[in-house]
C-alpha positions in Angstrom: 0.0 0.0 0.0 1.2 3.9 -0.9 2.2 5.5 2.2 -0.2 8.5 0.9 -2.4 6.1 0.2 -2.1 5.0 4.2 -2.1 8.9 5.1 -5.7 9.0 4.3 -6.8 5.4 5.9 -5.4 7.0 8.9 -8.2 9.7 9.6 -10.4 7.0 11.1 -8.1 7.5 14.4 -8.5 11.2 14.1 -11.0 13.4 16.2 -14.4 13.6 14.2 -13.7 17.7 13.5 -10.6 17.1 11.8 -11.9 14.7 8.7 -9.2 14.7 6.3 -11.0 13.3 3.6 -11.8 15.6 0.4 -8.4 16.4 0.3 -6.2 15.7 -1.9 -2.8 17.1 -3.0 -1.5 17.4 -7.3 1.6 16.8 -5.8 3.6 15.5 -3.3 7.3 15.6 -3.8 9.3 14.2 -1.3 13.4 14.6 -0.6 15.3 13.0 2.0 18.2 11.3 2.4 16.9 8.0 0.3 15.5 10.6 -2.6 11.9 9.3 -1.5 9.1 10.8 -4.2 5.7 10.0 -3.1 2.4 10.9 -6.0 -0.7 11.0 -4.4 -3.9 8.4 -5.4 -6.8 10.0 -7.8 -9.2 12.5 -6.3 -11.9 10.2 -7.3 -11.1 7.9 -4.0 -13.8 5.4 -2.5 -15.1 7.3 0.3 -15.4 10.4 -2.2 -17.3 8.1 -4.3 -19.8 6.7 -1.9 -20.9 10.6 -1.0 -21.2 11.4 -4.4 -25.3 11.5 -5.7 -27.3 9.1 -7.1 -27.5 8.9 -10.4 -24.7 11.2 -10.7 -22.0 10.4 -13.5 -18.2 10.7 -13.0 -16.3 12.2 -15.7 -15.2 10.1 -18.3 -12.0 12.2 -18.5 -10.5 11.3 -15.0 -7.3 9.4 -14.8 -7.1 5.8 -14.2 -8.2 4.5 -10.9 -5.4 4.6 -8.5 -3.8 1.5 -7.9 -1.4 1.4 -4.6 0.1 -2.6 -5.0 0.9 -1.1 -9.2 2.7 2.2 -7.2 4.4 -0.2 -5.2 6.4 -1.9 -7.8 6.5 1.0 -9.4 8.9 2.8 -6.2 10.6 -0.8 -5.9 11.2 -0.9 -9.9 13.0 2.2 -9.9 14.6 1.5 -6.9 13.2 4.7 -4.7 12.1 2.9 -1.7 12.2 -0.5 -0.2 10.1 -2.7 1.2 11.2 -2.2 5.1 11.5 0.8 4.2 8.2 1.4 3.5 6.8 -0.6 6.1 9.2 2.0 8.8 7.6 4.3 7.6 4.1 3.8 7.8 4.6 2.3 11.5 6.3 5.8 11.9 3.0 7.1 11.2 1.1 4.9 13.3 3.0 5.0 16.5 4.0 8.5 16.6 2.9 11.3 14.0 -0.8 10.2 14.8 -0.6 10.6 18.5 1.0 13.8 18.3 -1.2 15.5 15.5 -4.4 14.0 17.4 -3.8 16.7 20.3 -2.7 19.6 18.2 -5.1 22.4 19.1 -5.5 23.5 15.0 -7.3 19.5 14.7 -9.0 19.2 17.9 -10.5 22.8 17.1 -11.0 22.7 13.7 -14.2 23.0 11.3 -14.5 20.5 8.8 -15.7 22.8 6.6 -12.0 25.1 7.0 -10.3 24.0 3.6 -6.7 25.0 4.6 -7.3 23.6 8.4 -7.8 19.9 6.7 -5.1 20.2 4.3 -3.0 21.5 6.6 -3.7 18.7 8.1 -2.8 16.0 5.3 1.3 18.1 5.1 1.3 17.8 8.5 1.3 14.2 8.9 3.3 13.7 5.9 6.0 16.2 7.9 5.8 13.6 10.6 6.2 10.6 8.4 9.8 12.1 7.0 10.7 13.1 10.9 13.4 10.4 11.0 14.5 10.5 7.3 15.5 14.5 7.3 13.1 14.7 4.0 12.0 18.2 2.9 8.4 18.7 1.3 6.6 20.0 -1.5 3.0 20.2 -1.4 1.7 22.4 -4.4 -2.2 23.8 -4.7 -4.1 22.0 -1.7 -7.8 22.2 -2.3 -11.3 20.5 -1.5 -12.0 17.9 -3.9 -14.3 19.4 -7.2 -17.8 18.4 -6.5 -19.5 17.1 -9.5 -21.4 19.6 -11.4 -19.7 22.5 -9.9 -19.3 25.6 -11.3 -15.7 26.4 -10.9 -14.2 23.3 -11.0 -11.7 23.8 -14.1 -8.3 25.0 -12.7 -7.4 28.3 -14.2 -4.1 27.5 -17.0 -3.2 30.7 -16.5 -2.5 30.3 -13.1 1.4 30.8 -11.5 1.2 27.5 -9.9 4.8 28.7 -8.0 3.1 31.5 -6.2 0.1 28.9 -4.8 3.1 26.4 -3.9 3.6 25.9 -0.7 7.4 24.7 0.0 8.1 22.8 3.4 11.5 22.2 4.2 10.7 21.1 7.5 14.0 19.9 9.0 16.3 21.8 6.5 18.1 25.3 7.7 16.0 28.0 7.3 17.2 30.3 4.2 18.8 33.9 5.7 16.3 36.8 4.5 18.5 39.3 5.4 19.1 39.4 1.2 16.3 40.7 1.0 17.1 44.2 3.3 19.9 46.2 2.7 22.3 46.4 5.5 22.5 49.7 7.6 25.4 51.8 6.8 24.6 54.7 8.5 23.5 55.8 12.1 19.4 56.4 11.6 18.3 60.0 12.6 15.2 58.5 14.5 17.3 55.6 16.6 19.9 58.7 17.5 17.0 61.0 18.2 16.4 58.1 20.7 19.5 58.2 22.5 19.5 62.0 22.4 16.1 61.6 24.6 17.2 60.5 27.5 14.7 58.2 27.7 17.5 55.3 27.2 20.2 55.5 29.6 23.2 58.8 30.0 23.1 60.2 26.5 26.6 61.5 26.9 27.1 57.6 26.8 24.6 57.1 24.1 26.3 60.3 21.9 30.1 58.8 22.7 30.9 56.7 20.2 29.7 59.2 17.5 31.9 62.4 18.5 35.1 62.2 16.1 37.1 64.4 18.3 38.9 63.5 21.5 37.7 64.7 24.6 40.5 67.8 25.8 43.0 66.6 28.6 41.6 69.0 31.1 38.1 68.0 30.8 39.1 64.6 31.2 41.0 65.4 34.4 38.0 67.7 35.5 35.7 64.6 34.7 37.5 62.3 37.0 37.7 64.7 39.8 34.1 65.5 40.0 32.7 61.6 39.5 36.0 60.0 41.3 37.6 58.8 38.3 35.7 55.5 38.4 33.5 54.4 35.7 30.1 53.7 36.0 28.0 50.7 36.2 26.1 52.2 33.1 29.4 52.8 31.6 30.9 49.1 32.1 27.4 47.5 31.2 27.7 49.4 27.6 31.1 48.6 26.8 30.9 45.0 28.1 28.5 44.0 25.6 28.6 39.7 25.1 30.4 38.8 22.2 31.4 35.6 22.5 29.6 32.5 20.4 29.1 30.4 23.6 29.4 27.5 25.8 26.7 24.7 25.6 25.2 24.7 29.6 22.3 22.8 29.1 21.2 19.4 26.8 17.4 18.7 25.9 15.9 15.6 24.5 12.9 18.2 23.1 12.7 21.7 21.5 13.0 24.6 24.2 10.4 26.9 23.3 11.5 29.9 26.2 14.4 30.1 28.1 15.0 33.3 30.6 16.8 35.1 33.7 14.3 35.4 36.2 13.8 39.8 37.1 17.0 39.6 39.4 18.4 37.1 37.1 18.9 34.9 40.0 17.4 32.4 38.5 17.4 30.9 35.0 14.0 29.0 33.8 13.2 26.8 30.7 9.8 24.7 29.0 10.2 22.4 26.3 8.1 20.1 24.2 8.6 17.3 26.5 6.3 19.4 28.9 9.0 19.9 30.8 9.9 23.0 33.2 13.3 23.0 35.0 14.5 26.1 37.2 18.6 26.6 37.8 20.3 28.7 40.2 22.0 31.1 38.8 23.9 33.0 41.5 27.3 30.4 41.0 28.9 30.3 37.7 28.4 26.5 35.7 29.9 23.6 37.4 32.9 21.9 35.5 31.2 18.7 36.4 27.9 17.3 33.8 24.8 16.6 35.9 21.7 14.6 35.0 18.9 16.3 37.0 16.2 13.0 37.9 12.8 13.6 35.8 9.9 12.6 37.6 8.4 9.5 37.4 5.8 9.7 35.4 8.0 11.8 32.8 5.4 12.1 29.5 7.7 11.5 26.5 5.9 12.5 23.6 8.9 12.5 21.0 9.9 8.8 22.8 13.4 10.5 23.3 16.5 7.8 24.3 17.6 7.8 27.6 20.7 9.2 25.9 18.9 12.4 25.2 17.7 13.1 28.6 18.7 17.1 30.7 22.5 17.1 31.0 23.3 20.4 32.3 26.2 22.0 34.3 23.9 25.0 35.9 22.7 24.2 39.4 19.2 22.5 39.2 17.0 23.8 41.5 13.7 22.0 40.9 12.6 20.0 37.4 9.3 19.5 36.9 7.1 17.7 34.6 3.6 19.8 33.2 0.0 19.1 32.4 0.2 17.4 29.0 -1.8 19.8 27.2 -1.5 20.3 23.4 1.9 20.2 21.2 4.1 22.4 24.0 4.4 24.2 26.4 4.2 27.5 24.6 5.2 30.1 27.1 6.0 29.8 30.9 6.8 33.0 33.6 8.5 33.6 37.1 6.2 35.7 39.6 8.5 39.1 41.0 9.5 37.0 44.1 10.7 34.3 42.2 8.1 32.1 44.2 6.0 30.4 41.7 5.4 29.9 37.7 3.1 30.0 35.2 3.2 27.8 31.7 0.7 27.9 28.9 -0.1 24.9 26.4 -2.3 25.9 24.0 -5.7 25.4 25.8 -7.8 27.6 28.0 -5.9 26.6 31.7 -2.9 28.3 32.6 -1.1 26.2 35.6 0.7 27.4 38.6 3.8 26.0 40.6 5.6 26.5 43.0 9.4 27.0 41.9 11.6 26.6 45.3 10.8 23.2 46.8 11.7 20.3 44.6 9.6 17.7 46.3 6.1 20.4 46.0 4.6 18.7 42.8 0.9 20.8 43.0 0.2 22.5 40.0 -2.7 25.1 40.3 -5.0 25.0 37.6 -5.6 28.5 36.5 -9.1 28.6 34.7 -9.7 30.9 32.1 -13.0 29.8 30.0 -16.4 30.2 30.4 -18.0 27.8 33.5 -20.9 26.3 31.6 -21.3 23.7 34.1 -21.2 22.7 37.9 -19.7 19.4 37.5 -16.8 19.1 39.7 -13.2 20.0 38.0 -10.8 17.7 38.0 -6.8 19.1 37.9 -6.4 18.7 34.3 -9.8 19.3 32.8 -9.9 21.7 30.1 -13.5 22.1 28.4 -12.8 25.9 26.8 -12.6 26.5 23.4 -9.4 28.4 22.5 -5.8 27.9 23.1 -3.5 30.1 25.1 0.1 31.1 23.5 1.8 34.0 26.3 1.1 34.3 30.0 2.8 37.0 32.2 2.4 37.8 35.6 1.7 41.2 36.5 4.3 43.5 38.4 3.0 43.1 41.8 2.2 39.4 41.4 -1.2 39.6 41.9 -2.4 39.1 38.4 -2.2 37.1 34.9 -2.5 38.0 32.0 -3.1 35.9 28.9 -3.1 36.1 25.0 -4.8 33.1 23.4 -6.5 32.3 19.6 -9.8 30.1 18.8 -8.9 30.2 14.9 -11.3 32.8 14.8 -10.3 35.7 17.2 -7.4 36.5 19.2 -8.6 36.6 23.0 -6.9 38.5 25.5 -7.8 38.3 29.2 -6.6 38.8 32.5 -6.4 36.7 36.2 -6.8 38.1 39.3 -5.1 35.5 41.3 -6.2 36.5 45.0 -10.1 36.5 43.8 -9.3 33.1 42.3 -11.2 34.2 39.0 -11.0 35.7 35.6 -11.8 39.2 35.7 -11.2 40.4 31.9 -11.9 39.2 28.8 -11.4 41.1 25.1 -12.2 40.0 21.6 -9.0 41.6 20.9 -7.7 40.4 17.1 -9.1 39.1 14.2 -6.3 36.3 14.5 -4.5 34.0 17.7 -2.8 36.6 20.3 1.2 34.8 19.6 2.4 37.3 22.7 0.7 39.8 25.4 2.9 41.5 28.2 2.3 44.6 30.8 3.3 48.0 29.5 5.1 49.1 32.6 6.4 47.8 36.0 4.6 50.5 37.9 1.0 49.6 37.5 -1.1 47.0 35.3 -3.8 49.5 33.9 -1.9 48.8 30.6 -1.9 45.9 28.4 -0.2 45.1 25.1 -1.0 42.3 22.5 0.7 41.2 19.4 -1.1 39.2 16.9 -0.9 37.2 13.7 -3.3 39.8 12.2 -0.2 42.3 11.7 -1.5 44.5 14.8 0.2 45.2 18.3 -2.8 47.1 20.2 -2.7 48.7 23.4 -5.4 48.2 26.2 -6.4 50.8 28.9 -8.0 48.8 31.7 -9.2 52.2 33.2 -11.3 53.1 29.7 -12.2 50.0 27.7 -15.3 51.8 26.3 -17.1 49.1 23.8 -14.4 46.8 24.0 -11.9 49.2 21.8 -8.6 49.4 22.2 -6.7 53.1 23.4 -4.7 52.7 20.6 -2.9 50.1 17.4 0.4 49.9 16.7 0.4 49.7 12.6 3.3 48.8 10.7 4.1 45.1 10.3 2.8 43.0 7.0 2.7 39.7 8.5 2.2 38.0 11.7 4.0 39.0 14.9 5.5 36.6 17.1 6.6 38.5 20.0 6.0 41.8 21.7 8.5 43.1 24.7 8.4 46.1 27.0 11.0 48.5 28.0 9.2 48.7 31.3 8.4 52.3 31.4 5.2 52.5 30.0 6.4 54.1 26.7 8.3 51.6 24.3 7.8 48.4 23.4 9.3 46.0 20.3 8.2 43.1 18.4 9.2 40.7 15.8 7.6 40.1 12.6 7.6 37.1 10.1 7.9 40.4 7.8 11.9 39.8 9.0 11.4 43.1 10.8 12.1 43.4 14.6 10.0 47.1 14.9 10.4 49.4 18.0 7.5 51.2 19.0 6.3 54.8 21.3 3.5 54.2 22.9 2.4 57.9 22.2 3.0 57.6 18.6 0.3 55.1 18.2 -3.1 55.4 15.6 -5.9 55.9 17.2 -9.0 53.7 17.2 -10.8 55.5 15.2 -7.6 55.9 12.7 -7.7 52.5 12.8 -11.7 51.6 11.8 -11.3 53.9 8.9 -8.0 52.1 7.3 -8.8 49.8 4.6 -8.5 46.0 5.9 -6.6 45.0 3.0 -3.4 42.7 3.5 -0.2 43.7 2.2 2.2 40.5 3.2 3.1 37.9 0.6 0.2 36.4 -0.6 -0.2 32.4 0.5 2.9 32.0 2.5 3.4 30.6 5.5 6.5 31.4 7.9 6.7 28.0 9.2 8.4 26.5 5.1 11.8 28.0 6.5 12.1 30.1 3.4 11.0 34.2 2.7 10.0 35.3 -0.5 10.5 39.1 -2.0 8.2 40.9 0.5 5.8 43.5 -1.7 5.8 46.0 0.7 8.2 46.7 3.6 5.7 48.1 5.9 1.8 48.7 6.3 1.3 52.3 4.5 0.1 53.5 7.7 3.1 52.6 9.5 4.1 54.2 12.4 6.9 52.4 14.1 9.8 54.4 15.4 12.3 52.2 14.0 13.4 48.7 12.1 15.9 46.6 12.5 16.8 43.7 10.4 19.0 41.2 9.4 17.7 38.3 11.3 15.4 35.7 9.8 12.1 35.2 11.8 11.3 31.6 10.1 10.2 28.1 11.4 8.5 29.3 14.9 8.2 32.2 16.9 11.2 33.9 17.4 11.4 36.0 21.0 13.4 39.4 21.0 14.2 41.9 24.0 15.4 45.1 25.2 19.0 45.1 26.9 18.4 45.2 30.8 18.4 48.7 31.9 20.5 48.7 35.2 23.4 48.1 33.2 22.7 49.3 29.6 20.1 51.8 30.1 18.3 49.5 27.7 19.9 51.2 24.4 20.0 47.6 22.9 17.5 45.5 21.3 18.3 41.8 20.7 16.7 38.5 19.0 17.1 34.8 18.1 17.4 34.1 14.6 16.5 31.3 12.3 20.1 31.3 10.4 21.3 29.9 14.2 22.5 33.7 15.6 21.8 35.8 18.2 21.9 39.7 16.7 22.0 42.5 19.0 21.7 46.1 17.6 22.2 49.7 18.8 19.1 52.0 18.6 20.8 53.9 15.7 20.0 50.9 13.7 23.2 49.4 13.4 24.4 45.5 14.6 26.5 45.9 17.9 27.2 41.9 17.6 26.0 38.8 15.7 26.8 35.6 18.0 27.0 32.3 15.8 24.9 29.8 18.3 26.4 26.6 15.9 30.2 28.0 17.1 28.8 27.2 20.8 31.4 25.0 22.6 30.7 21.5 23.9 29.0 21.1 27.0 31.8 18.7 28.3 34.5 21.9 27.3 36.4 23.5 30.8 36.4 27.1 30.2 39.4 27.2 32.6 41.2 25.6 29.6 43.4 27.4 27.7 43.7 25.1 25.3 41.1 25.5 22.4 38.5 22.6 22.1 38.6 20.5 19.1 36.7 21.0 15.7 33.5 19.6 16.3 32.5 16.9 13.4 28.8 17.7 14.2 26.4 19.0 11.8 25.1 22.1 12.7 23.0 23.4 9.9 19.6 24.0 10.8 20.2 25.7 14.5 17.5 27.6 15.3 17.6 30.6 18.3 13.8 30.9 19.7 15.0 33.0 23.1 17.5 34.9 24.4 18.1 36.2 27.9 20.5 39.0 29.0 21.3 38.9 32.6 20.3 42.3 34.5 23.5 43.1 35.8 26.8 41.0 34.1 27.5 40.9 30.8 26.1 37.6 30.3 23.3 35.9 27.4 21.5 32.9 28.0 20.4 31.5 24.4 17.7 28.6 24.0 18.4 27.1 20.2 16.9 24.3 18.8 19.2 21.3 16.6 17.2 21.1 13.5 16.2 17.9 12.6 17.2 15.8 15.8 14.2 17.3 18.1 16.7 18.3 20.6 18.1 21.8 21.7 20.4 23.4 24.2 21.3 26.5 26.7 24.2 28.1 26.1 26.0 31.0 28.4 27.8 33.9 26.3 29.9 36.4 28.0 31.9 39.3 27.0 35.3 37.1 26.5 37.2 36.9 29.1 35.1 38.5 31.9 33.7 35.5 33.3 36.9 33.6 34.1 38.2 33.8 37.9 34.7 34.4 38.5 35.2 37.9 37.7 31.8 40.0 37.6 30.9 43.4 37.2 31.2 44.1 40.8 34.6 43.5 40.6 35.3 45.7 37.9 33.9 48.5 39.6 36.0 47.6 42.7 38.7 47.5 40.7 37.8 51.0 39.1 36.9 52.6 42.5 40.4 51.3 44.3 42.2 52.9 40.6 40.3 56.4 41.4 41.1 56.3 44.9 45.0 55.9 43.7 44.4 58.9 40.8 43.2 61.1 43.9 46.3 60.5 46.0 49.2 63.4 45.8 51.6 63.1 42.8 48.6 61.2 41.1 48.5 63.8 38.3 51.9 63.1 36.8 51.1 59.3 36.9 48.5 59.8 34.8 50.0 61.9 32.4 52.8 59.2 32.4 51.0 56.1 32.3 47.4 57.2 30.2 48.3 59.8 27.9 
C-alpha cells in the first residue's frame, strides 16, 4: 500500500472535527536522504465516491483509478524505496505522527468545513512521516476535492502555480532573509534621536561613540575629579556587551520553546516540548562537572526521546518538573517578582501554577480561564474551553495574569486576578490568535499590550475600555508577529515580525481607534505564505502604508517558529540595545541607531563537556550544525552575560548556552569586581603626585 495512500486510511483515528477526507494534493514531492518521491492516489477515492449523488456520473476524463500494490512496484522498480522501508515508515505514522497530531489544538478545534485547516492537516502528517529520514516537502495547490457539477471546478491554466506552492523544508536550515534588506550603513536620525532623549540610559554615553574628536585633557581630568575617576556601572554594562559565540550549559531531548533570567536574574527558567519545566540557580557560575537532573516518574515522553537524550546540564538544578500534557508544548512559561512560583501555557484555555523553590512540592494550580458552563466538579487537568492560550505573564505586583490566546477565529486577550481566584477580563482583541501579550510598565497593570498574527500590536487601557476598543494600534508590520516586549516604562515596546522586521514602538506615537476603523483592511504580506516552510519570498511592501513604528531593525530571519526578542536590561545598559534569536542559528544584538552591535554564531557554541578554565582551544567539532535555530534569548540584569535557547534542527533536541563578553567570566570575575577595581584605581588617581602618573602612564 502507498504511504499517501495510508495517510488517508489513517483519519479513522482522528477526532471527528478534523476529517481529512476531500483532500487531496496534485503533488507530493518528497526529498530526504533516500530521494523518497511519493504521487498521491486519484481524487476520485472510495469514500469520495460513496458521498457522491445518485444517479450522478463521474467524468469520463479522469485518470485511471489509483492502484497502490501497481505504485508499489513501481517505487521498488525504480529503486526509490524499499520494502522495510516502507513498512518504517508507515509504522512511523502509526505510532507516533498520529498521537502527536491527534492533540494539536488547529485539529481538535477545527471546522470540517475550513479547507486550509484539513489540508494543513494532510502536510502535516506527511511532515511527521519524514521526521526520522530528514526529508523536505513540497506540497503544491491543496484544495477541496471538485464536487460534481460545480461551477468552478476547471483549474485556471493561467495560473502561477509557484506563487500557490507551498514549500516545506521542515527539517532543512532556514534560508537567511536578510538578502532581501539592505544592510544599515549609516546611524538612523530616529534611533539617535532616541539616544539624544534620555529616555535610554546617560546620552553623553549614548552620543560617545559618535563624536570624532577627542575629549580635551583637562576636561578629562576635571571629569574624573568631580565623579572619582571610576567608571560607571552604566558605563561598564555598555562597553561589556557579550560577544562571544558560547558554551553549551544545558542538553534537551525536546525543542525549548523559552528560556530566561528570572527579574533579578537569579534564577534561569526553561519549558520544552517534552512538557517539561526546569528552574537553575544562577547565583554560581556553571559547574565543571555534567549533571543529570532525575525527571519525575511519570515523565510524558511525547517524541519517545533515548535515555541518551535526557537534561544534561552544568547550571545548578534547582527543581525539574514535569507539566500538564496539554496540546503540542508548552508555549510560554513566567516567574512571579519574588521568584516564588510559575506560570506555563499549552495551547488550551488553563494556565497552571507552581511553585518554583521546593523540589519535592509537585501541586500544579489550575488557573481557569473559560467560560464555566457547568457545575460538574473539575478535575486538575480538565480543560473544556474552546481556544488555546500562546503568552502568560504575571503582572508586576504578582497579583495578576495576563493571557493572549486564539480560537482560529479571534485573538482573546484576558486577565487573572489570582487573589479572587477568577477571571476578571476578557477582550475579543484580534481578528487572529494573540502569539504574545505583556504589561506596559512595571509600575502599574492599567496597561496591556497584545501582538497578533493579524499584523497588529494594540494597546489596552484597563481604566477606559469603552465598547471593547482598544486606546490605541500599533500599525506597521505585513505579517504576523510573534513577539512583543516592553522596555518597562510605559512608553516603548518592540516586536518581531515574520515580515523579517524586529519594529520598535512609542506608545504615544500610536493610531488611534478610530484611525484604525477607517483604514482599509486590505493585507499587504506575501500572498499564501506561510513562515513555518523555513524560506522568505521578495516581500511586496516593507511596511503597512500606515506605519508608524519608530524604528526597524533587520537582518535576522524570523522563520520556522516564533522567534522572541528583547530590550538590553536597563540597570546596566540603560536598555539602548535590542536583541533577538534568529532562524540562520545567531543571536543579533543592535544599537538604537539601527546598526548591529554583535552577531553571535549559536552553531560556534562549545561542547557542554569543554572547561572554560582551559586554555587550550577545544577541538573541531564533526557535528552538523545546519539548521540551529535561536527561539530565546536572555540577557542577565546586571553581568554581561546571554542565555540562548536554540533548537538542533532535525534531531528534536536543543540546548542553553551561556555567552559572556570574552574573558570576563573567568576567575569568577563579575561586574562588581570591575567597579571595585575602578573605584580602588580612582582612589590611587586622587592621592598626591597622582596627576603626573597619569599623564605618564594614560596619555
Amino acid at each position: 500500500m502507498s504511504s499517501i495512500r495510508h495517510l488517508v486510511d489513517l483519519e479513522m483515528d482522528l477526532p471527528e472535527n478534523a476529517i481529512i477526507d476531500g483532500i487531496w494534493q496534485e503533488e507530493v514531492e518528497v526529498e530526504g536522504e533516500e530521494g523518497l518521491d511519493f504521487y498521491p492516489p486519484d481524487a476520485d477515492m472510495e469514500d469520495d465516491e460513496d458521498d457522491m449523488d445518485e444517479g450522478e456520473e463521474e467524468d469520463d476524463e479522469d485518470e485511471d483509478e489509483y492502484d497502490p500494490e501497481e505504485e508499489a512496484e513501481m517505487f521498488a522498480e525504480e529503486h526509490r524505496i524499499s520494502d522495510s522501508e516502507l513498512a518504517d515508515l508507515q509504522r512511523e505514522a502509526e505510532s507516533r505522527a498520529l498521537e502527536d497530531l491527534a492533540t494539536q489544538a488547529e485539529l481538535t478545534s477545527a471546522s470540517t468545513d475550513n479547507v486550509t485547516v484539513r489540508s494543513e492537516a494532510v502536510t502535516a502528517i506527511i511532515r511527521r512521516l519524514l521526521q526520522a529520514h530528514g526529508g523536505s516537502i513540497r506540497v503544491s495547490s491543496a484544495r477541496a476535492a471538485p464536487a460534481s457539477g460545480g461551477a468552478n471546478d476547471e483549474e485556471d491554466p493561467d495560473e502561477d502555480e509557484d506563487e500557490d506552492a507551498f514549500y516545506y523544508n521542515r527539517w532543512g536550515p532556514p534560508r537567511s532573509a536578510a538578502k532581501f534588506f539592505s544592510p544599515v550603513a549609516q546611524p538612523s536620525k530616529a534611533g539617535m534621536d532616541l539616544l539624544r532623549s534620555g529616555e535610554f540610559g546617560s546620552v553623553d554615553l549614548s552620543l560617545k561613540k559618535f563624536r570624532r574628536k577627542k575629549t580635551p585633557l583637562p576636561r578629562v581630568l576635571r571629569d574624573r575629579e568631580l565623579n572619582g575617576g571610576a567608571k560607571t556601572r552604566e558605563q561598564l554594562g555598555r562597553t561589556y556587551v557579550p560577544n562571544s559565540h558560547g558554551t553549551i550549559v544545558g542538553l534537551y531531548g525536546a525543542n525549548v520553546y523559552s528560556g530566561q533570567f528570572s527579574a533579578d536574574s537569579s534564577f534561569f527558567y526553561t519549558c520544552s516540548q517534552d512538557f517539561m519545566l526546569h528552574v537553575y540557580d544562577t547565583t554560581a557560575p556553571p559547574s565543571a562537572q555534567i549533571q543529570r537532573p532525575p525527571y519525575p516518574q511519570q515523565r510524558y515522553r511525547r517524541w519517545g526521546v533515548d535515555d541518551s537524550e535526557d537534561h544534561q546540564t552544568t547550571m545548578k538544578t534547582v527543581k525539574s518538573m514535569r507539566g500538564n500534557p496539554g496540546s503540542w508544548t508548552i508555549t510560554d512559561v513566567d516567574l512571579s517578582p519574588d521568584n516564588e512560583r510559575m506560570i506555563y501555557s499549552s495551547i488550551t484555555s488553563t494556565i497552571y501554577m507552581a511553585k518554583t523553590r521546593d523540589p519535592t512540592d509537585e501541586e500544579q494550580v489550575p488557573l481557569h480561564f473559560h467560560d464555566r458552563t457547568s457545575r460538574r466538579a473539575r478535575g486538575a487537568w480538565d480543560d473544556d474551553g474552546d481556544f488555546g492560550i500562546w503568552s502568560c505573564r504575571f503582572s508586576a505586583d504578582g497579583t495578576e495574569v495576563v493571557a493572549g490566546a486564539g480560537n482560529r477565529q479571534d485573538g482573546l486577550l484576558f486577565v487573572y486576578d489570582l487573589q479572587a481566584q477568577r477571571r476578571v477580563l476578557k477582550i475579543t482583541a484580534h481578528e487572529d490568535d494573540i502569539n504574545s501579550c505583556c504589561w506596559a510598565d512595571t509600575a502599574s497593570g492599567n496597561v496591556l499590550i497584545s501582538a497578533s498574527d493579524d499584523t497588529f500590536v494594540k494597546v489596552w487601557d484597563r481604566r477606559s475600555l469603552s465598547g471593547g476598543k482598544p486606546s490605541g494600534v500599533l500599525v506597521g508590520h505585513t505579517e504576523g508577529i510573534t513577539n512583543v516586549a516592553p522596555k518597562g516604562d510605559g512608553r516603548y515596546v518592540i516586536s518581531n515580525g515574520k515580515d523579517q522586521g524586529l519594529r520598535l514602538w512609542d506608545l504615544r506615537k500610536m493610531r488611534s481607534s478610530q484611525e484604525f476603523e477607517a483604514m482599509p483592511r486590505a493585507h499587504y504580506g506575501i500572498p499564501d505564505w506561510d513562515y513555518r516552510s523555513g524560506a522568505y519570498r521578495t516581500p511586496r511592501y516593507l511596511a503597512h502604508p500606515q506605519d508608524c513604528s519608530v524604528m526597524t531593525f533587520r537582518g535576522h530571519t524570523v522563520l520556522r517558529t516564533l522567534i522572541r526578542c528583547h530590550f538590553s536590561p536597563a540597570a546596566t545598559t540603560g536598555s539602548s540595545y535590542v536583541y533577538s534569536g534568529s532562524a540562520d542559528g545567531k543571536i543579533h544584538i543592535w544599537s538604537l541607531d539601527g546598526k548591529i552591535v554583535q552577531i553571535l554564531d549559536r552553531a560556534k557554541a562549545l561542547p557542554i563537556s569543554f572547561d572554560a578554565s582551559s586554555e587550550a582551544p577545544p577541538p573541531a567539532s564533526r557535528r552538523n550544525n545546519s539548521g540551529v535555530i535561536v527561539r530565546d534569548v536572555s540577557w542577565h540584569s546586571s553581568e554581561p552575560v546571554m542565555m540562548s535557547s536554540a533548537w538542533a534542527g532535525p534531531r528534536m533536541a536543543s540546548s542553553v548556552a551561556r555567552h559572556e563578553w570574552k574573558g570576563f567570566g573567568k576567575n569568577g570575575m563579575t561586574l562588581e569586581d570591575v567597579l571595585e577595581k575602578e573605584t580602588a584605581e580612582s582612589a590611587e588617581r586622587s592621592m598626591p603626585g597622582a596627576f603626573a602618573s597619569v599623564m605618564r602612564h594614560d596619555y
